[in-house]
C-alpha positions in Angstrom: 114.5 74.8 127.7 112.8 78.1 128.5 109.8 76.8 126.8 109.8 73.9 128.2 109.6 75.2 131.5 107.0 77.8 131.1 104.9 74.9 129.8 105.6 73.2 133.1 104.7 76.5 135.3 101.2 76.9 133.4 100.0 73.1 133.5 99.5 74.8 137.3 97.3 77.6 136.4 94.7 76.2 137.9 96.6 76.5 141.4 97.8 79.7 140.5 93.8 80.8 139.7 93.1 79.2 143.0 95.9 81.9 144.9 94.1 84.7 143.1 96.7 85.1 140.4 95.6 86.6 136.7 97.0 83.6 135.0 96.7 85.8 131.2 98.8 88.3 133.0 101.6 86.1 134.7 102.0 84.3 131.2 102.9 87.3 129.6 105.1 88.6 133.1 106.8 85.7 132.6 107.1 85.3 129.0 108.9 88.8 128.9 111.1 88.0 131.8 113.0 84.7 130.8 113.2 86.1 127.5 115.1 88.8 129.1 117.2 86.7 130.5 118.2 84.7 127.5 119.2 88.4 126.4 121.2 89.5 129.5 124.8 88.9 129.5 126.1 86.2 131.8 128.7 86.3 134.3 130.3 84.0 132.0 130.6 86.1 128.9 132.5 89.2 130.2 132.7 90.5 126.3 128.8 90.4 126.6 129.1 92.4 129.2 130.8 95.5 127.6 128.8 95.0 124.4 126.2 97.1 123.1 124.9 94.0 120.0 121.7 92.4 121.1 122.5 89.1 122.7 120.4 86.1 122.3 120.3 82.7 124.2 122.9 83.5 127.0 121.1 81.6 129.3 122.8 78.8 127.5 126.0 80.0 128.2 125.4 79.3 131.8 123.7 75.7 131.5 126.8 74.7 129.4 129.1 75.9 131.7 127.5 74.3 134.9 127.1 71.2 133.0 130.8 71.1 132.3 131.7 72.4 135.6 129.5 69.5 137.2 130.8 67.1 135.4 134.2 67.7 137.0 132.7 67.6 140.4 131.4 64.1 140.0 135.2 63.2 140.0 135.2 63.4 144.3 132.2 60.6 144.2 134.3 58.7 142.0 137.3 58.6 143.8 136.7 58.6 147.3 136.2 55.2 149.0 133.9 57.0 151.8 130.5 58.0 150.1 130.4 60.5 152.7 134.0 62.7 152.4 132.9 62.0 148.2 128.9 63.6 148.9 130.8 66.3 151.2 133.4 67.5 148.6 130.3 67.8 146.0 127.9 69.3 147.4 130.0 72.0 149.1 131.0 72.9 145.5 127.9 72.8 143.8 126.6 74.6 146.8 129.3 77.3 146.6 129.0 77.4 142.8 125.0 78.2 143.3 125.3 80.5 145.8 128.2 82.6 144.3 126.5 82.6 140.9 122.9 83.7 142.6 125.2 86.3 144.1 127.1 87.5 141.0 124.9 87.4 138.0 121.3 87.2 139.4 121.2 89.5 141.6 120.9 92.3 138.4 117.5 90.8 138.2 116.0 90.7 141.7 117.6 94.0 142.3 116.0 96.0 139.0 113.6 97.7 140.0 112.8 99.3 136.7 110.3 97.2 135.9 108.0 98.7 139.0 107.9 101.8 136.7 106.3 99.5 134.4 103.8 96.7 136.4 102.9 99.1 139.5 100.9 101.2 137.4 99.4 98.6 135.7 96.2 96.8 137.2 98.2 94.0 138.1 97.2 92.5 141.4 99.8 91.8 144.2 99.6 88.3 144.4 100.1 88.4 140.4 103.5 90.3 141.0 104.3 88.3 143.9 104.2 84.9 142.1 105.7 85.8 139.1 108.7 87.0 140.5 108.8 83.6 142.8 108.5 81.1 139.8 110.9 83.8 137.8 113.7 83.0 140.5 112.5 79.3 140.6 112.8 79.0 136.3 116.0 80.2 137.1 117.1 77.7 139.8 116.1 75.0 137.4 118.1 75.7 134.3 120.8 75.8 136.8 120.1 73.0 139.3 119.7 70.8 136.3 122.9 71.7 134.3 124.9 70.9 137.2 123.4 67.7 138.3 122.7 66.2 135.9 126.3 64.3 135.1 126.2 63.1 139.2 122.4 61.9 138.7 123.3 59.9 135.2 126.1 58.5 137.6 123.9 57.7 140.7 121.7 56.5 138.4 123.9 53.2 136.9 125.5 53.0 140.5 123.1 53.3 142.9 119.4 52.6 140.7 116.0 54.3 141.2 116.6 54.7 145.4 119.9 56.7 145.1 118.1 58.9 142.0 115.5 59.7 145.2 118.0 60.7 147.6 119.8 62.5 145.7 117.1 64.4 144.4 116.4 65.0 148.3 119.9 66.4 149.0 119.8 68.7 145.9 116.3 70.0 147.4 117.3 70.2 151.0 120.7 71.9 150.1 118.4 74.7 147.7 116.7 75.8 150.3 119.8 76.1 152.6 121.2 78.2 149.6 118.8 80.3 149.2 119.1 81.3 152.6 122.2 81.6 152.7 122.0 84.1 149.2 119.3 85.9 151.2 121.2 86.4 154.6 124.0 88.2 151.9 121.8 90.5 150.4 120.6 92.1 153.3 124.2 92.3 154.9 125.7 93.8 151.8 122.4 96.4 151.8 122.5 96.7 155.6 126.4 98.0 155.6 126.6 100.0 152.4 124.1 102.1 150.2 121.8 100.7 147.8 123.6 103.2 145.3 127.0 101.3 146.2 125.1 97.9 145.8 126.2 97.4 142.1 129.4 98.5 143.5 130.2 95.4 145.5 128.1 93.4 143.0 131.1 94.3 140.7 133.8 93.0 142.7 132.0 89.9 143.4 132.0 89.3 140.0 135.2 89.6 139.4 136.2 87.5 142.8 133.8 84.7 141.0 135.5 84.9 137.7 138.9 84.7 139.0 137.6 81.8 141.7 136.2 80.0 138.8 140.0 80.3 136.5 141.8 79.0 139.3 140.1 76.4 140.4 140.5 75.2 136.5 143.9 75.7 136.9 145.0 74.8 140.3 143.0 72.1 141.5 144.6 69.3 139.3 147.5 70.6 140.1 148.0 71.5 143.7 145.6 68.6 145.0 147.4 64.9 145.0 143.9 62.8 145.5 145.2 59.3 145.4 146.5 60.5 148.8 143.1 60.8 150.1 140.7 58.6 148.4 140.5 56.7 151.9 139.8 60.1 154.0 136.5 59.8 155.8 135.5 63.1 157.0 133.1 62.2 159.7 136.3 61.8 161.7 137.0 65.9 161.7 135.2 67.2 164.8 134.0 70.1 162.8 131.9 68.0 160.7 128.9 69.0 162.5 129.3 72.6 161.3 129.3 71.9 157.5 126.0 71.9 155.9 127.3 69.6 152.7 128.4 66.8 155.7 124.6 67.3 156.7 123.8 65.8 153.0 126.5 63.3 153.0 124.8 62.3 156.4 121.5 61.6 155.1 123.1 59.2 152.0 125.0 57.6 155.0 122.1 56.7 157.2 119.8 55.5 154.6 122.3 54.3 151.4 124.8 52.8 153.5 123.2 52.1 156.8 125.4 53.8 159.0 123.6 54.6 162.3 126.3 56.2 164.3 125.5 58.8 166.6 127.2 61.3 164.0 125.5 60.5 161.2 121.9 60.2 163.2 123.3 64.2 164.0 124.1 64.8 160.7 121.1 63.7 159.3 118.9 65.9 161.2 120.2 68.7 160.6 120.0 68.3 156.6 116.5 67.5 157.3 115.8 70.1 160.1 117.5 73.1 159.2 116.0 73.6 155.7 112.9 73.8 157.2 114.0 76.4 159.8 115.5 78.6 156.7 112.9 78.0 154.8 110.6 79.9 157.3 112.8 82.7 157.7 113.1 82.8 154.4 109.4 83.1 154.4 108.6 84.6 157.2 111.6 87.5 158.1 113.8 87.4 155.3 111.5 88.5 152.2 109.7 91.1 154.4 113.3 92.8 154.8 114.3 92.3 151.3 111.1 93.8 150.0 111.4 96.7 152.1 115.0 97.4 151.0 114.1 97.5 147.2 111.3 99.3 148.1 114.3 101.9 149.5 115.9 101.4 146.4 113.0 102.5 144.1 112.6 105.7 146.4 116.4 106.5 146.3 116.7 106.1 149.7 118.9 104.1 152.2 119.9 102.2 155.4 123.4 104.0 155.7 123.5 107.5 156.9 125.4 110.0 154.4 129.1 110.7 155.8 129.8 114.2 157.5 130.9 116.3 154.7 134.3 116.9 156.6 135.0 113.6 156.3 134.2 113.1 153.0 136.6 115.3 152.1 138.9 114.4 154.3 139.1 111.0 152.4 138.7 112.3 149.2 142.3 114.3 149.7 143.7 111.1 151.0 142.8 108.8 148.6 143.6 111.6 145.7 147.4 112.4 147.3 149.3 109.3 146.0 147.9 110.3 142.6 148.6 114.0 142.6 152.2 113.3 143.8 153.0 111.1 141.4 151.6 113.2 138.0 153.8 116.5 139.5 156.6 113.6 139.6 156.6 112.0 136.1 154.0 114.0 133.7 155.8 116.9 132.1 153.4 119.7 131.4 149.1 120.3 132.5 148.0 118.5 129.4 149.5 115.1 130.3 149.0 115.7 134.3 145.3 116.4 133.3 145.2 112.8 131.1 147.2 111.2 134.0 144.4 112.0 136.5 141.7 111.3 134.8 142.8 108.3 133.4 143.6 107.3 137.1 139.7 108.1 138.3 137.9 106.4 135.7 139.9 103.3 135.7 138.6 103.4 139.0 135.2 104.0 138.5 134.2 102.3 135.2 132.6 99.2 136.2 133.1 97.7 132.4 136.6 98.0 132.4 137.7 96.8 136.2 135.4 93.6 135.0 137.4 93.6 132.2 141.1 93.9 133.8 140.8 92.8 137.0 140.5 89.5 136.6 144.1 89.4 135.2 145.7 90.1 138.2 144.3 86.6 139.6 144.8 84.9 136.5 148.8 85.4 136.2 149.6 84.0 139.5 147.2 81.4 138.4 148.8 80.8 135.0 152.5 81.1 136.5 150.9 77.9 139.5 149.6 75.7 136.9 152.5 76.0 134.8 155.4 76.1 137.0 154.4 73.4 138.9 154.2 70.9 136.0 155.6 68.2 135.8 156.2 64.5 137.8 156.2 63.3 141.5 154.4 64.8 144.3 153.5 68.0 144.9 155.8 68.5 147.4 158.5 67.5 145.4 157.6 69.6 142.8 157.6 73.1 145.1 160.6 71.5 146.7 162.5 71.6 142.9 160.9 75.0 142.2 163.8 77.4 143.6 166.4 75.2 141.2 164.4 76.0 138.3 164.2 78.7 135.7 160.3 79.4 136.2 160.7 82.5 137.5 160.8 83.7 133.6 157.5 82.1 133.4 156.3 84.9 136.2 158.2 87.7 135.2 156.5 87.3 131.3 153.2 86.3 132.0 153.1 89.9 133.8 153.0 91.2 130.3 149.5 90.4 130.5 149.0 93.2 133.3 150.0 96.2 131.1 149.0 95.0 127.9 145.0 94.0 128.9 144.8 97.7 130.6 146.4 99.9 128.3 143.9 98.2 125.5 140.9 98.1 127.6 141.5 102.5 128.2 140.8 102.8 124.8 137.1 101.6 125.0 134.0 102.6 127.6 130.3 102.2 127.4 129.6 106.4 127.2 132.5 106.9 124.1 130.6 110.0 122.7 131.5 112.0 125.4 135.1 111.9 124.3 134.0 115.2 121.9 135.6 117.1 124.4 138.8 116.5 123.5 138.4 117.2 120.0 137.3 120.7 121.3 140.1 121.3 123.7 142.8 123.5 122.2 145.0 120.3 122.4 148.0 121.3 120.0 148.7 117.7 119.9 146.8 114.3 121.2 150.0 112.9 122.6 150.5 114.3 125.8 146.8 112.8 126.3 147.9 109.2 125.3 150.8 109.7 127.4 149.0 110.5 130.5 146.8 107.6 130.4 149.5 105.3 129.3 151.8 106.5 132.4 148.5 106.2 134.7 148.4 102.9 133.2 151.6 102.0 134.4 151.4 103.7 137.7 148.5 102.8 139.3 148.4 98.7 137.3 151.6 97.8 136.2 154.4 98.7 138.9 152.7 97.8 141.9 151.6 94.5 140.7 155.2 93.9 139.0 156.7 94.8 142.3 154.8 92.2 144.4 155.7 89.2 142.0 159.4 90.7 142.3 159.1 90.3 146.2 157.6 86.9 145.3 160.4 86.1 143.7 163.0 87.0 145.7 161.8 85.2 148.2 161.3 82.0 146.0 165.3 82.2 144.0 166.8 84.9 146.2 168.6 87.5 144.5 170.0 85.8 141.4 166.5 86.6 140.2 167.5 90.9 140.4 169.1 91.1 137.3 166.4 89.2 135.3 163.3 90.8 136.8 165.7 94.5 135.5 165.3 92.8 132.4 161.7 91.5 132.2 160.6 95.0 133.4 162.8 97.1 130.6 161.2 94.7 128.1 157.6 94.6 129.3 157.6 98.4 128.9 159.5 98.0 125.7 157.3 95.6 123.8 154.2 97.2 125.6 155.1 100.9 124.0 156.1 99.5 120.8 152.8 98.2 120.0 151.0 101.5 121.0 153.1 103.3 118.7 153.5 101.2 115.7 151.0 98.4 115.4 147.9 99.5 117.7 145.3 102.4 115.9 145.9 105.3 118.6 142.6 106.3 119.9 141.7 108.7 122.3 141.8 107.2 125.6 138.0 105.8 126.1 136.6 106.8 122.7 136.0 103.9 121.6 133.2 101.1 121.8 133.9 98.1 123.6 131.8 96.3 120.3 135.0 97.2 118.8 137.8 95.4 121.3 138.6 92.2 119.2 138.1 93.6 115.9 140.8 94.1 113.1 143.9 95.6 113.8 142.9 95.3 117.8 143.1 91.7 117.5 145.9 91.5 115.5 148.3 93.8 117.4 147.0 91.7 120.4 148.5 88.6 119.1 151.9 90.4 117.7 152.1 91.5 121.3 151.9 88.3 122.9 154.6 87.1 120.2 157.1 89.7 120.6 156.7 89.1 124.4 157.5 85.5 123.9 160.1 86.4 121.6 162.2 88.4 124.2 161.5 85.8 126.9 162.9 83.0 124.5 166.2 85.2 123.9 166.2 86.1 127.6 166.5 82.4 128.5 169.2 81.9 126.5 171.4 85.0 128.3 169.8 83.8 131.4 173.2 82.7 133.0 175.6 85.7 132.2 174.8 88.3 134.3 176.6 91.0 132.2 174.5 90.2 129.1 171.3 90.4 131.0 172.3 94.0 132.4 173.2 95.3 128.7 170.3 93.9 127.0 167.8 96.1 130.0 169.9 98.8 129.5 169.1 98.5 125.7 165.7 97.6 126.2 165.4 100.2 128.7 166.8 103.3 126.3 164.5 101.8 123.3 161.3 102.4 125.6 162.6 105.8 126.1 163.1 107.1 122.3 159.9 105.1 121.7 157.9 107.0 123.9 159.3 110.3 123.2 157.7 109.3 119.3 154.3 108.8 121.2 154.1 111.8 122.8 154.6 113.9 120.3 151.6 112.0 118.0 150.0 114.5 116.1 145.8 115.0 115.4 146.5 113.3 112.0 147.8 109.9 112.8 144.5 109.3 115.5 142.4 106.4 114.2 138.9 107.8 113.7 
């Protein structure tokens, strides 16, 4: 497809000639540029992410994935009786989809300014530079724009014929532009309130927001959303209708494909067709020139935000480091593991690779425990009605498995593993007070707090019969969880690793036995589920294996490290 479209973009050289662009010199721009992108790791591929292999053709990863993802939103134009609550329901996720995935995974490119280091000092006119990185973004849009269309446009196609092929290829054009503005207007907030250093920061956790957004909207919408209840909703009865740019599109289908003429659609209409314009010269006109000047900021170093006093930098940096250094005096038992324990705890938090790796996890087991739980016939209020006389709390307590076991193996890898050498030159009598300390950091700062809020969850779902069990769940969680460090997964030094490595051999399989064993206890757990006594003596037993267990793991010697 790349090909394809650079084929398209230089049947126009003779336009781009006419703006005073070196035609020989945007081909090869451009040439370089998409096959970068085809290299670069979508927000898709999280293990691309962490890897260090040469990638190839993960562009495609995102086409297939918007095709697939548009192909479920075509299911509101089907259903609804009212072309316009069907349009609106469509476009405000394709719209969302765009802009969040603009947001999340392009934005790498438009904000790298490494290759200025490369073009500025080349004899490379400005309007060459300027153009190129304009029909870059565009060749992007496309590949994008087209995946996720494409399913609705084969279906307006049979339906509607040639006319509904035209106005829907003027709603996907109008609503562009409004999305690009709309991408735009983010950019310079996020630069305007933090640093461009902290930029990638944010960028981060908008990835992981979008990856987790994605899951659960997998997950949940079939689940939680009864639409034969609605397939005769017509939206341009909500009074607010007037403030949602996807009821503008739906507005122009209205007026023209269905003849309605109401003073609401007539509204509606004009601002799809209107306010695109309006953007599109701010865009043009306000917007770029601000942009520009903040990566211009970005290439100097500099920024919009003023530096913090130095007081109060350190005032926060105590704050936020207190809870950390009160609990290592409180549950590490000598310097070596209080040492592991706190640096564990600050690179968890400032390793971009592994938050993108973990955090989507703690948005994914709720979503799991939804879609699950909530299975089943009738309504979906008489399904949350039957949940509190059900057994599905197992389901959550389990599934929280998942949020020790994805961090404790993700602190064994890291982008910048050479630079665990310094361990190896510590005099470190033995590695395990190390492993320790990361593994208790693990659990402090992931595990219990998390485990904790789906207790209260819990409680306030079954009440208190739930107490025992969630003793239970917790003692073998930590069981399970300690057992496969000790036995079954190679011991490493905490980040030592490359992520290349994460799925490979003995990783993978002590993965799986993990989930197994966890499944295991939860099966015999059901079956004690009613006698309370039972379920007390097996976390008691559970509870006093973690502890001899983890006594082994301490004391693991230099010779039993996996090199």
């Amino acid at each position: 497809m790349n090909k394809l479209l650079l084929r398209i973009v230089f049947l126009f050289n003779f336009l781009w000639e006419r703006l005073g662009v070196d035609t020989v010199q945007l081909k090869a721009i451009l040439t370089t540029k998409v096959k970068m992108d085809s290299r670069r790791a979508s927000v898709f591929n999280t293990q691309g992410r962490t890897s260090k292999k040469a990638l190839k053709n993960q562009d495609w990863v995102s086409i297939i994935v918007f095709f697939f993802i548009g192909l479920f939103f075509i299911g509101p134009l089907i259903i609804f009786q009212e072309s316009a609550t069907g349009f609106t329901l469509y476009f405000a996720g394709w719209m969302v989809m765009l802009a969040m995935t603009l947001i999340t995974d392009f934005t790498e490119v438009l904000i790298d300014v490494r290759d200025n280091y490369i073009l500025l000092p080349k004899p490379i006119n400005d309007r060459t530079l300027t153009i190129s990185r304009l029909l870059h973004i565009g060749i992007y849009l496309s590949k994008l724009v087209l995946a996720f269309v494409l399913p609705a446009a084969i279906f307006i196609g049979i339906k509607y014929g040639i006319l509904g092929l035209i106005i829907f290829g003027l709603q996907v054009l109008l609503g562009l532009v409004f999305v690009i503005f709309i991408v735009n207007l983010t950019y310079l907030l996020i630069l305007r309130i933090s640093t461009p250093q902290k930029f990638k920061e944010i960028l981060n956790y908008l990835q992981i927001g979008f990856t987790v957004t994605i899951f659960s909207a997998y997950y949940l919408l079939p689940r939680l959303v009864d639409l034969e209840d609605y397939e005769n909703a017509n939206i341009l009865l909500s009074p607010f209708v007037v403030f949602s740019p996807p009821s503008w599109l739906a507005g122009l289908w209205s007026l023209i494909m269905d003849g309605n003429q109401s003073l609401v659609v007539l509204l509606l209409a004009a601002l799809a067709v209107g306010t695109p314009f309006i953007c599109g010269w701010l865009i043009l006109n306000v917007l770029t020139k601000a942009f520009n000047q903040k990566m211009v900021a970005m290439t100097q170093g500099g920024g919009s935000t003023k530096p913090k006093p130095e007081k109060e930098g350190e005032a926060k940096a105590v704050k936020q480091s207190g809870l950390m250094e009160r609990l290592a005096n409180a549950i590490c038992n000598n310097e070596a593991e209080k040492a592991a324990f706190k640096w564990s705890w600050r690179l968890t938090a400032r390793n971009r690779d592994y938050k993108l790796r973990v955090y989507p996890g703690f948005g994914m087991v709720p979503a799991f425990f939804v879609y699950f739980a909530l299975n089943g016939e009738g309504s979906l209020s008489e399904r949350m009605a039957a949940l509190p006389e059900s057994g599905s709390y197992l389901l959550l307590i389990y599934f929280c498995f998942l949020l020790l076991s994805t961090p404790l193996l993700s602190s064994q890898y890291s982008n910048k593993q050479i630079a665990s050498w310094i361990f190896h030159a510590a005099p470190l009598k033995e590695p395990g007070w190390i492993l320790s300390g990361t593994a208790k950091a693990i659990l402090a700062k992931f595990f219990v707090p998390t485990y904790l809020i789906m207790f209260l969850v819990g409680l306030g779902i079954w009440g208190t019969k739930v107490i025992d069990d969630y003793m239970l769940g917790f003692a073998n969680i930590l069981f399970v969880g300690t057992m496969i460090l000790h036995f079954f997964q190679p011991k490493k030094i905490p980040f030592s690793d490359s992520w290349d490595n994460i799925n490979k051999g003995a990783n993978f399989s002590a993965g799986i036995l993990s989930l197994m064993l966890a499944g295991g206890l939860g099966a015999l757990h059901y079956l004690i589920i009613d006698n309370t006594v039972l379920v007390l003596g097996a976390a008691l037993v559970a509870i006093v294996g973690w502890f001899f267990v983890f006594q082994a793991y301490q004391k693991t010697a230099w010779e039993k490290l996996a090199m």
